[in-house]
C-alpha positions in Angstrom: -87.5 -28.2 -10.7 -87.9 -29.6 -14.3 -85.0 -26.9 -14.9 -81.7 -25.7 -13.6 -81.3 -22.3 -11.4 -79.3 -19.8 -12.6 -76.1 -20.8 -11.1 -76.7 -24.5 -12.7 -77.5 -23.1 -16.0 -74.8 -21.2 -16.1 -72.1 -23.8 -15.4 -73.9 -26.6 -17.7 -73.7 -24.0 -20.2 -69.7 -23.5 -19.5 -69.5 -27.6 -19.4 -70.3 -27.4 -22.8 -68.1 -25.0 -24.1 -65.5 -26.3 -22.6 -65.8 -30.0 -24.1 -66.4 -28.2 -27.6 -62.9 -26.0 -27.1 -61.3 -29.6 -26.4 -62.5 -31.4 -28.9 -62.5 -28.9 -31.3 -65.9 -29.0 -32.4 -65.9 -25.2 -33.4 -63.5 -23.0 -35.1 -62.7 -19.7 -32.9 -65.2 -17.4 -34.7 -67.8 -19.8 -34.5 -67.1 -20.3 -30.9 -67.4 -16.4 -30.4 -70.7 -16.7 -32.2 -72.1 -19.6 -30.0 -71.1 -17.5 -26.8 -73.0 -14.2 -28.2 -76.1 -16.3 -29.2 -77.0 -17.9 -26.5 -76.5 -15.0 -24.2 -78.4 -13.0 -26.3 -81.1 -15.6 -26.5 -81.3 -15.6 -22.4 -81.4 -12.2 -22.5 -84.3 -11.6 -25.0 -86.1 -14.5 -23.4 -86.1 -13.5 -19.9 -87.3 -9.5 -21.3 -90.3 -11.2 -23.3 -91.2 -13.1 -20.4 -91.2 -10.2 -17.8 -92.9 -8.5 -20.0 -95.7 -11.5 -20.7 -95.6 -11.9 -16.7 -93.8 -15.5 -16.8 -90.8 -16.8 -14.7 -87.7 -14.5 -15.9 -85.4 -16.6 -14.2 -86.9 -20.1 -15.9 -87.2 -17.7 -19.6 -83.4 -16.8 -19.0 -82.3 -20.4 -18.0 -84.0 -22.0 -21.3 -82.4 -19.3 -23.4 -79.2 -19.9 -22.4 -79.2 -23.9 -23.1 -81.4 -23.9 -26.3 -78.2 -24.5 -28.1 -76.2 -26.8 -25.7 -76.4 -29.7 -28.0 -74.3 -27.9 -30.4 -71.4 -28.8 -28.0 -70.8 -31.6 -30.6 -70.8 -31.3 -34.2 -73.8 -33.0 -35.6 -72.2 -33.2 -38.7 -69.9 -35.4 -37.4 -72.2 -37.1 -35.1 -74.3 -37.5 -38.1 -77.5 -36.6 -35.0 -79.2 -33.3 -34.7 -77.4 -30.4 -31.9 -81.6 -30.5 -30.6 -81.8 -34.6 -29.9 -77.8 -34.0 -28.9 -79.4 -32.0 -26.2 -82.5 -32.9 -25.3 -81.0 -36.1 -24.3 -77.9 -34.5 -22.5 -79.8 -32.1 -20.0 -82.3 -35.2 -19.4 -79.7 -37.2 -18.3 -79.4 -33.9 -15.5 -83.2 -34.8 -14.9 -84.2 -31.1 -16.6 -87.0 -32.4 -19.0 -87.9 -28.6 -19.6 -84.5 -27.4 -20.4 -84.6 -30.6 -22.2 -87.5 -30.0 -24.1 -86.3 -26.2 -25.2 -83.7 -28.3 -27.3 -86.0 -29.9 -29.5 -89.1 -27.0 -29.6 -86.8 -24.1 -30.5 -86.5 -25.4 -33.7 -89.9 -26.4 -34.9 -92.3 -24.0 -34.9 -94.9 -26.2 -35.4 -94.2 -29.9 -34.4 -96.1 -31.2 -36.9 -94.0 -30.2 -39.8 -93.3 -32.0 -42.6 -89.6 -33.1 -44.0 -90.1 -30.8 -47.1 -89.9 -27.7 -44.9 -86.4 -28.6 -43.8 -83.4 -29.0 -44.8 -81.6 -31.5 -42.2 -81.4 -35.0 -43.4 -84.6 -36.7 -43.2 -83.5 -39.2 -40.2 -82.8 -36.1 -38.6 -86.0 -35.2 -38.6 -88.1 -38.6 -38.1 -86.0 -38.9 -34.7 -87.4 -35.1 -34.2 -91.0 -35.6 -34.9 -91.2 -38.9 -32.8 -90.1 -36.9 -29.7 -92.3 -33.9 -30.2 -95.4 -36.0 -30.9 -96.0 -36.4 -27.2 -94.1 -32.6 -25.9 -96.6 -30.2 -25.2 -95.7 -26.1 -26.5 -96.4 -23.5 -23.8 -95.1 -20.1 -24.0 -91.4 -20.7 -22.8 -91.2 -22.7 -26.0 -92.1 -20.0 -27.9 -90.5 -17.1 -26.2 -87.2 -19.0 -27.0 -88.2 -20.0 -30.9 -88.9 -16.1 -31.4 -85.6 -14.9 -29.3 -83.4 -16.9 -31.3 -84.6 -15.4 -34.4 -82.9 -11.2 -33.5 -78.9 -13.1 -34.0 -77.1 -13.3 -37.0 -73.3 -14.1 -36.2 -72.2 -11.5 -33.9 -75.7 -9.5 -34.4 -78.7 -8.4 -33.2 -80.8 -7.9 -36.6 -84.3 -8.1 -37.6 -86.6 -11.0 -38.5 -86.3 -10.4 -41.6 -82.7 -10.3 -41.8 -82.3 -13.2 -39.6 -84.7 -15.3 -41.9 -82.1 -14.4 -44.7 -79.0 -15.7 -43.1 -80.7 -19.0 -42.3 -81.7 -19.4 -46.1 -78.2 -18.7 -47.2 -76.7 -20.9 -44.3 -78.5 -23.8 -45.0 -79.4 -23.4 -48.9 -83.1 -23.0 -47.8 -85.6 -23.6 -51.4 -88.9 -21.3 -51.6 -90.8 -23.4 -49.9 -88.3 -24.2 -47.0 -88.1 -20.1 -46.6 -91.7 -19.5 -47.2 -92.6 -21.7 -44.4 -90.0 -20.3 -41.9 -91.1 -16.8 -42.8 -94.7 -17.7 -41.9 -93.8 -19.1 -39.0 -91.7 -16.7 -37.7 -94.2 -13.9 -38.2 -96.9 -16.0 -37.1 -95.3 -16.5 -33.6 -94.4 -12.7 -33.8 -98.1 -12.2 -34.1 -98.6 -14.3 -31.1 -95.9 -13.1 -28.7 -97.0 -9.3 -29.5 -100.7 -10.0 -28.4 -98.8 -11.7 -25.8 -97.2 -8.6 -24.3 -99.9 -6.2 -25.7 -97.2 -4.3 -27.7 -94.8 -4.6 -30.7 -92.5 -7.0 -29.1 -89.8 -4.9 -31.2 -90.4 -2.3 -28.3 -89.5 -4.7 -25.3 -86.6 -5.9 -27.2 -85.1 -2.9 -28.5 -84.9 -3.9 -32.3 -84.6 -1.4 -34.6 -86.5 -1.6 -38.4 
């Protein structure tokens, strides 16, 4: 498989914390954060993908390592927590849990370096690699789980689309495009499951 089982997942996942906690990559709160995100993000994933008739256990496993990159701090590294990743779970030889690294991010891989933030090497290294990925709907049931958690959260879009643009000083147009694109893919994954995907995920409005 081009992805871990469960079990796998799970203990690749705990790899990672474990070298963060060690070399003290994250403060304790942020730590706590990581922990809830990604769980959450495996846990929303694997209910859109029941729901959208797809592999739970492959949603679930994607969901869970999204993030693994952020192991190491990319400030520090001065190299994206997505190309941190993608290049750690291929070395495992799981170019789909691989893959998740780099997609979550980018709604659309053929962005431009205006509607980021990151440093613009950051994002050439991106854009090379997603020239020849292909999106199917794994990619984006894990894009649009990872927007419902804000610290130790579960929120709405909209609040979710908030924090990011305080976090990482988002301009208009860096907030106008992740607000279309968020609600673009919510578009999509609701004709997906033939339902407000608030419903399947238990979000309040």
């Amino acid at each position: 498989m081009t992805y871990p089982t469960r079990e796998q997942a799970e203990q690749i996942w705990q790899n990672g914390i474990d070298y963060s906690r060690r070399h003290q990559t994250k403060t304790p709160q942020i730590d706590k954060e990581y922990i809830f995100h990604s769980r959450g993000v495996a846990d929303f994933s694997s209910r859109l993908a029941n729901k959208m008739g797809l592999n739970v256990d492959k949603a679930f496993v994607l969901g869970l390592l999204h993030d693994y990159g952020k192991r190491i701090d990319e400030k520090q590294a001065d190299r994206f927590h997505g190309i941190i990743g993608y290049y750690d779970l291929l070395e495992y030889g799981y170019s789909d849990a691989a893959k998740i690294c780099l997609t979550h991010t980018f709604k659309d891989k053929n962005f431009s370096n205006e509607d980021f933030s990151y440093p613009p090497h950051w994002l050439e290294e991106c854009r090379t690699l997603l020239k020849n990925i292909t999106y199917d709907d794994y990619d984006r049931i894990v894009q649009y789980a990872d927007m419902f958690f804000e610290g130790m959260e579960i929120t709405s879009l909209e609040n979710r689309i908030s924090g990011i643009t305080q976090r990482y000083n988002l301009n208009d147009l860096q907030q106008n495009t992740l607000k279309n694109g968020v609600f673009k893919l919510k578009t999509y994954i609701d004709d997906k499951c033939d339902c407000d995907s608030y419903e399947v995920l238990g979000i309040k409005r």
